[in-house]
C-alpha positions as a Markdown table, in Angstrom:
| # | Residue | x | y | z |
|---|---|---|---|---|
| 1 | Unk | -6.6 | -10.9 | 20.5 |
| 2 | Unk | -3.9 | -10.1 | 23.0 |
| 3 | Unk | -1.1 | -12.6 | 22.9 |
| 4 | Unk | -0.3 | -14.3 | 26.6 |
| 5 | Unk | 3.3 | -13.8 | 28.1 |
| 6 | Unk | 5.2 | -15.7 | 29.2 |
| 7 | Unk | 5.5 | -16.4 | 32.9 |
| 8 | Unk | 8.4 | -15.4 | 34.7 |
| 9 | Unk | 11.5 | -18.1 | 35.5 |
| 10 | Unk | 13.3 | -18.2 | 38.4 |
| 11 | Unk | 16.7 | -16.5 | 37.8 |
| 12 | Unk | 19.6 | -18.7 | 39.5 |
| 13 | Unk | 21.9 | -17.3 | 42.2 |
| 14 | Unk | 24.7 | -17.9 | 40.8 |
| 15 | Unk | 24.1 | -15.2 | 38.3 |
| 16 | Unk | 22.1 | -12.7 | 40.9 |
| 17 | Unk | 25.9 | -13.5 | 43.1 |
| 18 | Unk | 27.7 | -12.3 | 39.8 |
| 19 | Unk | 26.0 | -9.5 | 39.0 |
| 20 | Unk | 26.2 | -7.8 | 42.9 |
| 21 | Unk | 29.4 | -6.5 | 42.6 |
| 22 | Unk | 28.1 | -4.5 | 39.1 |
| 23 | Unk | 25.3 | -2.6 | 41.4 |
| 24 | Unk | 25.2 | 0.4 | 42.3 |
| 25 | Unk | 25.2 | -0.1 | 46.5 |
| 26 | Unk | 21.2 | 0.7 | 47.2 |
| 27 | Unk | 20.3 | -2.2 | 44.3 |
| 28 | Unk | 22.4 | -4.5 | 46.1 |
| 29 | Unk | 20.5 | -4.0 | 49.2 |
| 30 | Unk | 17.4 | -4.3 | 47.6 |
| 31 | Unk | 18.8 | -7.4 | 45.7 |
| 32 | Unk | 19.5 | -8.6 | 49.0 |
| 33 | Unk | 16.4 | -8.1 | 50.9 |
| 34 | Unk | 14.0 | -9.0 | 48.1 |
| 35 | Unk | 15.6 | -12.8 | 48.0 |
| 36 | Unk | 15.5 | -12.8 | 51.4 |
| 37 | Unk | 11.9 | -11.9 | 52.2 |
| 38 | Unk | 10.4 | -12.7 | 48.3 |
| 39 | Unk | 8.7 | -9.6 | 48.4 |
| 40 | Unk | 7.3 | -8.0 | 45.2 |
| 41 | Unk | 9.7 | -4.9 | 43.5 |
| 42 | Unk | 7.2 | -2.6 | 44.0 |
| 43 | Unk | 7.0 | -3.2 | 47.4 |
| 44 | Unk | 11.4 | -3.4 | 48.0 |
| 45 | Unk | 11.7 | 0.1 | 46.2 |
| 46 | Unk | 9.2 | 2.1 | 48.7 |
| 47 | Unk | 10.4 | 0.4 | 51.9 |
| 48 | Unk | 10.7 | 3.0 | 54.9 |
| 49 | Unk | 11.9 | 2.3 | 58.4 |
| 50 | Unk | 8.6 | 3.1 | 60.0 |
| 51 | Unk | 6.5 | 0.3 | 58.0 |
| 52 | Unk | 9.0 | -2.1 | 60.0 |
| 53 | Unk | 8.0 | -3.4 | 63.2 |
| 54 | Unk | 11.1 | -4.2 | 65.2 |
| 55 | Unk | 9.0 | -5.7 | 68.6 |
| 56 | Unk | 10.5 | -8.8 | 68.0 |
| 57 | Unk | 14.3 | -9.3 | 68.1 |
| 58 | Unk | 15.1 | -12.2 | 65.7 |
| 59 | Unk | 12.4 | -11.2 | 63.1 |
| 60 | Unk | 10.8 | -8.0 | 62.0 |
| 61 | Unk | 7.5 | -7.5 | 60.3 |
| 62 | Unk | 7.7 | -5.7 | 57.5 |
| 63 | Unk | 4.3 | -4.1 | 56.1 |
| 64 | Unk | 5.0 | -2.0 | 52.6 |
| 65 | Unk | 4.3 | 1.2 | 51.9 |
| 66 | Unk | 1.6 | 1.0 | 49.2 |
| 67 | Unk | -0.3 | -1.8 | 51.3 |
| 68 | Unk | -1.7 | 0.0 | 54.1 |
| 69 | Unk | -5.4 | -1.2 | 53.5 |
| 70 | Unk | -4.7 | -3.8 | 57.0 |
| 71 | Unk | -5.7 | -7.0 | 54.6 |
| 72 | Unk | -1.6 | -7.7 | 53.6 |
| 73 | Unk | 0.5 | -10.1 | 55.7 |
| 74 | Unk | 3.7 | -8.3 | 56.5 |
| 75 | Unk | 6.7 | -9.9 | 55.3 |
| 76 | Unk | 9.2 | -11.3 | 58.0 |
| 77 | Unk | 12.9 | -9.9 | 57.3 |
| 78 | Unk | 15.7 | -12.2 | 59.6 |
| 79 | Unk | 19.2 | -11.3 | 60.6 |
| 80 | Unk | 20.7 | -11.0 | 56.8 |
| 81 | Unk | 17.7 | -8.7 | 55.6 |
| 82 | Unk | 18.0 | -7.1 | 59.4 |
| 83 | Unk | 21.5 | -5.9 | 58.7 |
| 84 | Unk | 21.3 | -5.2 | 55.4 |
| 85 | Unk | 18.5 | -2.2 | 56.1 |
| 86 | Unk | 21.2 | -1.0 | 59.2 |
| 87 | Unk | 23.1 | -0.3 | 56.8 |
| 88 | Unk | 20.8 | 1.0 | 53.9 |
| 89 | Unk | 20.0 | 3.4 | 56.8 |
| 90 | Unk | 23.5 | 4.9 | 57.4 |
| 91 | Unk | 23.8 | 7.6 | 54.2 |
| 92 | Unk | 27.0 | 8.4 | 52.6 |
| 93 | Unk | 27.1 | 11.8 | 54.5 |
| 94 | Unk | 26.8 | 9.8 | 57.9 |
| 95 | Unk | 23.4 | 10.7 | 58.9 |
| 96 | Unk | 20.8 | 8.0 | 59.4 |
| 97 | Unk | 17.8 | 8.0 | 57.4 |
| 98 | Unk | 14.8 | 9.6 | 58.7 |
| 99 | Unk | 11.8 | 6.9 | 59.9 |
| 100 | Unk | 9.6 | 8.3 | 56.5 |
| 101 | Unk | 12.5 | 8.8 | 54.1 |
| 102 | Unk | 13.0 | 6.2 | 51.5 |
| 103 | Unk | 15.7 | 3.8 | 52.1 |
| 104 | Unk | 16.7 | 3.1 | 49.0 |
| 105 | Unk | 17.8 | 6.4 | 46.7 |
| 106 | Unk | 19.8 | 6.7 | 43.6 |
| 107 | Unk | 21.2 | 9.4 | 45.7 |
| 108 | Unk | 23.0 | 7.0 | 47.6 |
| 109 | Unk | 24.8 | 5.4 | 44.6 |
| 110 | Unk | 28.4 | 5.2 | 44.1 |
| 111 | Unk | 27.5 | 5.2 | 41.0 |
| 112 | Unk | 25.2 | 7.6 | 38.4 |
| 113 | Unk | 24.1 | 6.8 | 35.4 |
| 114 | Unk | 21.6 | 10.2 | 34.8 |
| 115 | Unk | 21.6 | 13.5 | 36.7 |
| 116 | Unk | 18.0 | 13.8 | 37.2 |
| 117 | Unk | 17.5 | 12.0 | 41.0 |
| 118 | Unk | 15.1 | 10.9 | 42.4 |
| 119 | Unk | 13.7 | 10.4 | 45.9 |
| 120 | Unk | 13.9 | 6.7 | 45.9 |
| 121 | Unk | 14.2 | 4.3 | 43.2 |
| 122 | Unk | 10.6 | 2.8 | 40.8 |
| 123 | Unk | 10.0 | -0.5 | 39.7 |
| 124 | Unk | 11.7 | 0.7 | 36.0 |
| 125 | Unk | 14.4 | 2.6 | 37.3 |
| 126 | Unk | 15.5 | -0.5 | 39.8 |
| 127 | Unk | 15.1 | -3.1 | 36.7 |
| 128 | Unk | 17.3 | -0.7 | 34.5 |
| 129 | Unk | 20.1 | -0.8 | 37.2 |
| 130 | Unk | 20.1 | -4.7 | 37.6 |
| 131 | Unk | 19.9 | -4.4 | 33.6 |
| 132 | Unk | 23.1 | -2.5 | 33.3 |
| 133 | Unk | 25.0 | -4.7 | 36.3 |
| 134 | Unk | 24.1 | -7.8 | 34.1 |
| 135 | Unk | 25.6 | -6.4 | 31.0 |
| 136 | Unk | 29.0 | -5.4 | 33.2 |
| 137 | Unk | 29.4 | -8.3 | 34.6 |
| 138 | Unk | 28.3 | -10.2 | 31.2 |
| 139 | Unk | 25.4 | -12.5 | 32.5 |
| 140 | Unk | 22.3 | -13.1 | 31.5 |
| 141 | Unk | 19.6 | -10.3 | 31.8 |
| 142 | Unk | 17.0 | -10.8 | 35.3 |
| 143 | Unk | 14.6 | -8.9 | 36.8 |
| 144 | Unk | 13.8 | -8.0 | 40.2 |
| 145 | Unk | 10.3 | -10.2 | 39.5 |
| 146 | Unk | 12.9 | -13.1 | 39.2 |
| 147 | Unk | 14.1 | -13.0 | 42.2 |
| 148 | Unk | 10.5 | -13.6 | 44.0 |
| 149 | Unk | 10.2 | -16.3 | 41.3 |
| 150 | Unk | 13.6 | -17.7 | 43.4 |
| 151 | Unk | 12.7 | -17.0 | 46.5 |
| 152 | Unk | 9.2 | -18.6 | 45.8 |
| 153 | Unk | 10.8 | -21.7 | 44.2 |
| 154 | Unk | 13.4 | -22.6 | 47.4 |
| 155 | Unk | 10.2 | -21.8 | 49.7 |
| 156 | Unk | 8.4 | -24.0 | 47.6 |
| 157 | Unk | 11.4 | -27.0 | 47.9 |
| 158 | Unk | 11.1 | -26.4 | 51.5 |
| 159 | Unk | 7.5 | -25.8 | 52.6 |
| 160 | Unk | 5.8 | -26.8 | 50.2 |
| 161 | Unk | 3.1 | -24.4 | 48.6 |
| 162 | Unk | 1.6 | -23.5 | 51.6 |
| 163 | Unk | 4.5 | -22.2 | 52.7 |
| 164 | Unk | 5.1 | -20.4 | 49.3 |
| 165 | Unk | 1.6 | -18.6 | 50.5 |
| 166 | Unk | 2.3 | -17.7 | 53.5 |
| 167 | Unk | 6.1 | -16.3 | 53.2 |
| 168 | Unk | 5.4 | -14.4 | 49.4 |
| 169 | Unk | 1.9 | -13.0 | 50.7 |
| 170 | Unk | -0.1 | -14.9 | 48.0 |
| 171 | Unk | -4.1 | -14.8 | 48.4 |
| 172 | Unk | -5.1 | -17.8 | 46.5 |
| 173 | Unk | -3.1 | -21.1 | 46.0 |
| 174 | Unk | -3.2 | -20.7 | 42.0 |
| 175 | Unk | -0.3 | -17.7 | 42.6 |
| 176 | Unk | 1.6 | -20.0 | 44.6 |
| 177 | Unk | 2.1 | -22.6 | 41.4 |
């Protein structure tokens, strides 16, 4: 039969704060955001700035790409995860980023590792970036799924696993654990 992997751990900051500096700028921001909000890579590498509502001025609701069907809970981004997409939005060439452009393009690195670029960064191409910042900056290897693992862990010190529910979008209490 198929053999079970292993779940995911939690990475610790202290080695996501040691590998930043190794990123190429748009993983940062995605690195940043992600912890903030927990959400899931998939979701960090297609953001655009028209599936953010910005009605509210302290937090923003954040509603991925890929998870139009009206059933998802938007994520809630605050001042850090706020500021860090003002930025993300301000290209190297000093134009803003257009509401249905990607934020988040290898385009926008100060840093290339391959010519071919794509439009935005995939789940593969952003774990192969935080991959290569690890080895730079000599830490252990993460994964952008370890950082909702974080996230979900200091939510879960906090709130409790309802609150692990409601802030990571989870539909049943069993992904919460």
């Amino acid at each position: 039969g198929a053999q079970k992997c292993k779940p995911y751990q939690p990475i610790d900051r202290a080695t996501v704060e040691a590998t930043l500096p190794h990123l190429p700028i748009p993983v940062q921001q995605m690195v940043v955001i992600q912890l903030e909000c927990g959400c899931r890579p998939e979701h960090i590498t297609t953001m655009r700035l028209c599936d953010i509502d910005k009605s509210l001025p302290d937090v923003w609701a954040w509603t991925p790409y890929q998870d139009k069907s009206g059933n998802f809970q938007p994520y809630t981004l605050g001042t850090k995860a706020q500021n860090t997409i003002m930025q993300a939005s301000q290209r190297p060439d000093g134009k803003l980023a257009t509401l249905d452009e990607f934020l988040f393009r290898p385009l926008d690195a100060r840093f290339v590792w391959h010519k071919m670029l794509r439009e935005r960064y995939d789940t593969a191409s952003y774990r192969q970036a935080i991959r290569r910042g690890c080895e730079k900056a000599g830490v252990d290897k993460w994964t952008p799924h370890q950082l909702r693992k974080l996230r979900g862990q200091e939510i879960g010190n906090k709130y409790g696993t309802d609150g692990v529910r409601a802030i990571l979008c989870h539909t049943t209490s069993g992904m919460a654990d």
